[in-house]
N, C-alpha and C positions, 0 to 999 in steps of 0.2 A: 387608401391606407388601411381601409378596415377590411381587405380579403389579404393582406400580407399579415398585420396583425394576428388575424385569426390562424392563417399559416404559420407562424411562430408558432403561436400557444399552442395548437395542437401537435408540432413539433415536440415540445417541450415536452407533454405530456407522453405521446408516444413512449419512450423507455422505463418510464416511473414503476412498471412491477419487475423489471429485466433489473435497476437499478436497485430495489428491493433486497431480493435473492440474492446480488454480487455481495452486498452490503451485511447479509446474515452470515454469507460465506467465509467474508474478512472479519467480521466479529466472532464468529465460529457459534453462532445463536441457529443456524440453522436445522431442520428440523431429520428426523433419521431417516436416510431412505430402505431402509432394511431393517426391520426388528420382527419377530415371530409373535402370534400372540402369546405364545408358548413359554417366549423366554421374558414379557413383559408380567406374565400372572405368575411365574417362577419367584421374580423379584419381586412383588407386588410392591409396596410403599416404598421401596429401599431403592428405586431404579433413579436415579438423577441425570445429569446430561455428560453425556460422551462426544469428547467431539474433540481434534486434532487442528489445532490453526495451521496449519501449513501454508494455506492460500495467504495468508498478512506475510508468512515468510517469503511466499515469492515475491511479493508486492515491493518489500522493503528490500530485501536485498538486491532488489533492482535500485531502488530508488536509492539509495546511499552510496551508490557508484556512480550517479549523475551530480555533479556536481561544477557551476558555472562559476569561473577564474577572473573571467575578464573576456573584453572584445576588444575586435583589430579595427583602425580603420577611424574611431569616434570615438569622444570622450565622454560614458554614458555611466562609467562606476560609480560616482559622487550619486547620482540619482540612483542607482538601482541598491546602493546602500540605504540611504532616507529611507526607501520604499520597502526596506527591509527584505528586500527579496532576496537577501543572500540565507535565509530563513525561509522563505514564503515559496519559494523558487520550489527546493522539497514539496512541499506541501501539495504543489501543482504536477510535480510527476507522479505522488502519489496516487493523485485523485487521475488524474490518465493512465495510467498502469492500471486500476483498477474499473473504472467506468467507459474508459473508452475514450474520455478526452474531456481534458478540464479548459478552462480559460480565463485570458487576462484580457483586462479592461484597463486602457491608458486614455487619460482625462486630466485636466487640471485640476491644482487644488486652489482653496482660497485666494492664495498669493501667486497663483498665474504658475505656480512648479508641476513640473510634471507629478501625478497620480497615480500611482500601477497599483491593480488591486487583481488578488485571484481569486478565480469562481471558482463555484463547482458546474460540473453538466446536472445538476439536479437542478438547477436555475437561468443557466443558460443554452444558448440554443443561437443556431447561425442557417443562413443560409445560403451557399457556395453557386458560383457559374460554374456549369460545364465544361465552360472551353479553356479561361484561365487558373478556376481549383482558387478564385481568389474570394473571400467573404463579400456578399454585398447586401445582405443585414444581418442583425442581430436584435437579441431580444433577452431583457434579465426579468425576471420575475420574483414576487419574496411577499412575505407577511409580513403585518404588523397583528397589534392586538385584535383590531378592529378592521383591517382593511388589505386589501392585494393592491401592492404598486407595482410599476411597470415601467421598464424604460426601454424604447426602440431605439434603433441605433442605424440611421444610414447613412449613405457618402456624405450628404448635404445638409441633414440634421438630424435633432436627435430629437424622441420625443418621447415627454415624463407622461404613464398616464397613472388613473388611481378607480381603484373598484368599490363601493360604502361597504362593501365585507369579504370574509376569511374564504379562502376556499374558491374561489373565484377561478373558472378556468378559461374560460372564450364568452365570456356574457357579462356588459356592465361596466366596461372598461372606459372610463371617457379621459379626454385630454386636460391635463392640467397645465403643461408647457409645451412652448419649442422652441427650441435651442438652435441657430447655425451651428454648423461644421468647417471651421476652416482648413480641417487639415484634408480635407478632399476624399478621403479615404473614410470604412468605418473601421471605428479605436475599439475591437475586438480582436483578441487572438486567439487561433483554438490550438492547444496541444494534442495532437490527433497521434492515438498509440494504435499505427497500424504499418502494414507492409506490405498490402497492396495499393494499388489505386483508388479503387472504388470502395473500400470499405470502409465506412463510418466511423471506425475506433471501434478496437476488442479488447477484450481485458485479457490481462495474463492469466487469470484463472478460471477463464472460460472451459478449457481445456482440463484443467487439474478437479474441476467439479464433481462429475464422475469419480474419479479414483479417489477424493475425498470421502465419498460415500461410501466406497466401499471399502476402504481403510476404518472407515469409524462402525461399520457394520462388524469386521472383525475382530476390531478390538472389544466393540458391545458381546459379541458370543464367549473371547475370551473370560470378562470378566462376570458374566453370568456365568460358566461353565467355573468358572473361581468360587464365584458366589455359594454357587447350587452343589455341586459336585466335586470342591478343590480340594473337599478337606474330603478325609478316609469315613467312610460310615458304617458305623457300629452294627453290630448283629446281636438278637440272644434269642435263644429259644430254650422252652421248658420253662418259663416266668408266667404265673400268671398275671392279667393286666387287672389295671385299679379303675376304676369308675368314679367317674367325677361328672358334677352337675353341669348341662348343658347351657350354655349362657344367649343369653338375643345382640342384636347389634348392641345395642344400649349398656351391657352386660349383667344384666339382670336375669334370673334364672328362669329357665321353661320350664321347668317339673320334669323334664329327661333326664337322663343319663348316657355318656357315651364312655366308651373305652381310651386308658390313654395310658402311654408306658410308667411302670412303676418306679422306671430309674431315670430321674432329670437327666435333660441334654447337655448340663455343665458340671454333671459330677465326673470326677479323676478315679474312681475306683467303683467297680460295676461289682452288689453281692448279693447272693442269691441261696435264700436256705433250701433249695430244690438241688436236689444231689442230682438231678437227670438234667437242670440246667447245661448249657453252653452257649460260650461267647464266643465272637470271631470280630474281624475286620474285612471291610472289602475294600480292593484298591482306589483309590484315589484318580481323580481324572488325569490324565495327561495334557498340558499345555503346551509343551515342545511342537505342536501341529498347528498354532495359533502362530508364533514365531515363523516359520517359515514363509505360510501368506503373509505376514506384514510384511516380510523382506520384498517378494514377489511384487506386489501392494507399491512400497516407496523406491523399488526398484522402476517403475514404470513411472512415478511421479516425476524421480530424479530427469529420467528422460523426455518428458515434457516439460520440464520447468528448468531445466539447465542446474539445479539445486547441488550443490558437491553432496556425497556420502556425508562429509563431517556436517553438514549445515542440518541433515534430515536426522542424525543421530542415527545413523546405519551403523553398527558395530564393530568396525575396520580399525586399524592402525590411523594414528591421527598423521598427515603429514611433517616429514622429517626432516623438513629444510623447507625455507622460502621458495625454490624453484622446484619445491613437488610438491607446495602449496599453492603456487603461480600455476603449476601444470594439473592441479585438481578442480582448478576454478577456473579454465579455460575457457570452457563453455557459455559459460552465465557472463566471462568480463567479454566475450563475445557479444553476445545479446546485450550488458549493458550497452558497448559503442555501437552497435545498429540504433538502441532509443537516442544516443545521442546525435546522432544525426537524423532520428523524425524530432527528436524536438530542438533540433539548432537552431532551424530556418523558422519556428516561430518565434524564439526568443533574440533570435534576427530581426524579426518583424517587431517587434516589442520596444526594442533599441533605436529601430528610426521612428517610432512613434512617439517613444519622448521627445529623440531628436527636434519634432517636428511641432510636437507643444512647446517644447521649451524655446528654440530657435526659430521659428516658421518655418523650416525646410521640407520642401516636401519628400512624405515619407518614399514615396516610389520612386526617389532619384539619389537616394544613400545607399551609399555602399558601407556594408561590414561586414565583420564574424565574428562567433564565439567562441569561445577559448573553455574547453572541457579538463578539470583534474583527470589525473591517469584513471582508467577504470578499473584497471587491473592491481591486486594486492600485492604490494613489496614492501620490505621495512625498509624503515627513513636510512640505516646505514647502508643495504644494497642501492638504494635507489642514487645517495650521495657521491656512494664509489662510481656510479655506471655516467650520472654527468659529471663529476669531477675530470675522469679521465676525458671526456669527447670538448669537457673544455680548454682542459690543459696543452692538448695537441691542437688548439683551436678550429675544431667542429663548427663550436657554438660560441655565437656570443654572452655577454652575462649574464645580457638581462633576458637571454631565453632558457638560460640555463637555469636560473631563479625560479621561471613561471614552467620550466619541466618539475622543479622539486614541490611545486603545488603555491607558488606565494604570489598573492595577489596584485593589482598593477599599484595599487595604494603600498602596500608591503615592500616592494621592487622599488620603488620611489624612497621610500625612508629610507633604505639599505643603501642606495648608493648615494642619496644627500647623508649618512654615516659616514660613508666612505671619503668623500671628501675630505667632510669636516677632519675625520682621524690623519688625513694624508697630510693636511695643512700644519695640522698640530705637531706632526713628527718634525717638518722642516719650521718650525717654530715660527710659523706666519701668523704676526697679530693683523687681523682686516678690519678690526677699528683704526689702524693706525695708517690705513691707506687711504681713508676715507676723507676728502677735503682734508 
């Protein structure tokens, strides 16, 4: 146990500065990779932080197009409600769209009910076979004030350990419990955001990192070039200049003198009793050449990140109808249903894992599936017209045409115990009065 343990922990650790960086990149705290020292001593004290979240935008608008309906096959709604994951669910693609791969933990709770709680990959950590790609440990790790706990997780059991202090990586770790496993399997799942085989989990904004950089590089020169040069600057010649005491850091005077113009930098009217005086202006920077790279810039981000024009505030015409709003977002409600089918099959796996706390069943012998909202953007009256009609010539039955228009299987249940009740009430059926 203690060369798999430490296999974990050193796992775990493994991505801690790669998850650092994604993490600054989605807060947009990340640091500049392009400033001059030129344009940093131009600004001196005035220079604050420039920085473009776009990477949260791709993150999210991924993540708000995933959205789980319900499952076929098992009755697992009642619990994935309690466990609040019709909340929590979010929560867990976001943190795999951005790290690479988040995870859920299914356990019981006091009262023997299924438990689903989601990680983050800053805490946990798995480790897969070869042959089957199926988990056969796992390992969560966390702080308290005083102490690092630890819980392993394999087919047969689980084991609590605890470390006497903070900070604790592979050293110190000893056993405080162990638990059997009856569900035969370990109750770990990992949302793995990728689309090859062998690859670990990538984040979406692996790729848009780079041209973040250089996006906020741009904008830093434009608005230093604002700063420094935006406004028009004054000229005179023929003035003589006024001397004033030279001052120390401290401001306290040196006994020098330097030269300094006779006419304040915020006066409206420049005068001069030297008849051989003259004044002028010189042009003002141009900005228009800042614009064009940013286009160039969000133009190539667009293209890495599936983003529409209107999501990046590219300057275009907004779309002028639903179906050339459907037809702008194509790409991206693309990519949305490729994540939902990398993350189907774990929260497939999630579904027999209650099954299997709450029922004993074992989880490697259920069958189901889950049930994804459209990814794609339409208003509720296109969307109404388009199953209306495919139920009317009967396509569809109701209750699929309900869970096309986005309404849950809890939802779809009250709708059609409504329906009755209304249907009974027309033909003025009292069903107390049938009753003994």
């Amino acid at each position: 146990m203690t060369d798999l343990l430490t296999t974990l922990l050193q796992k775990l650790d493994e991505p801690a500065a790669r998850f650092a960086e994604l993490e600054r990149y989605y807060n947009g705290t990340q640091p500049l990779a392009f400033l001059a020292p030129e344009a940093k001593e131009a600004l001196g004290d005035r220079f604050g932080r420039m920085a473009t979240n776009l990477p949260r935008l791709a993150v999210t608008s991924l993540s708000e197009r995933l959205r789980v309906t319900g499952f076929q096959g098992i009755e697992v709604w009642d619990d994935w409600l309690r466990n609040d994951l019709d909340q929590e669910a979010g929560i867990a693609h976001r943190e795999a769209l951005l790290l690479g791969a988040s995870y859920v933990i299914v356990w019981a709770d006091a009262f023997g009910r299924p438990k689903v709680t989601v990680e983050s990959a800053k805490q946990v950590t798995v480790l897969t076979d070869p042959g089957t790609h199926r988990i056969t440990a796992a390992l969560k790790r966390w702080e308290t004030d005083k102490t690092t706990e630890a819980v392993m997780y394999g087919p047969q059991e689980i084991v609590r350990l605890s470390a006497p202090q903070t900070g604790a990586t592979t050293q110190g770790f000893k056993v405080v419990e162990t638990i059997p496993n009856p569900l035969g399997v370990v109750p770990v799942v990992r949302l793995r955001n990728a689309d090859r085989i062998l690859d670990d989990g990538v984040s979406e904004i692996d790729d848009l990192m780079p041209l973040i950089d250089a996006l906020n590089k741009v904008l830093v020169d434009m608005m230093t070039t604002s700063e420094y040069v935006g406004r028009p600057r004054r000229w005179a010649t023929g003035i003589e200049l006024e001397e004033a005491d030279a001052l120390d850091d401290d401001g306290e005077p040196t006994g020098e003198t330097i030269a300094v113009n006779p006419i304040p930098e915020g006066n409206r009217a420049m005068i001069s009793e030297n008849d051989a005086a003259k004044f002028g202006q010189l042009e003002a920077a141009q900005l228009g050449g800042y614009e064009t790279a940013v286009k160039v810039i969000l133009g190539q981000i667009m293209a890495v990140s599936a983003l529409p024009a209107h999501y990046v505030g590219v300057f275009t015409d907004n779309p002028a109808s639903a179906d050339a709003l459907r037809a702008a977002e194509a790409s991206l409600t693309a990519r949305a249903q490729a994540r939902q089918q990398s993350f189907g099959r774990a929260w497939e796996d999630v579904a027999r894992l209650v099954l299997g706390v709450r029922d004993g069943a074992d989880p490697l012998r259920v069958d189901c599936r889950v049930t994804w909202a459209d990814a794609a953007t339409r208003s509720i009256a296109q969307e109404a017209d388009a199953i209306t009609k495919l139920y009317s010539i009967g396509l569809l039955p109701q209750s699929f045409a309900l869970r096309k228009l986005g309404y849950t299987d809890d939802e779809i249940t009250e709708i059609r115990t409504a329906k009755r009740a209304e249907a009974l009430d027309a033909t003025a059926v009292d069903l107390s009065k049938l009753v003994g």
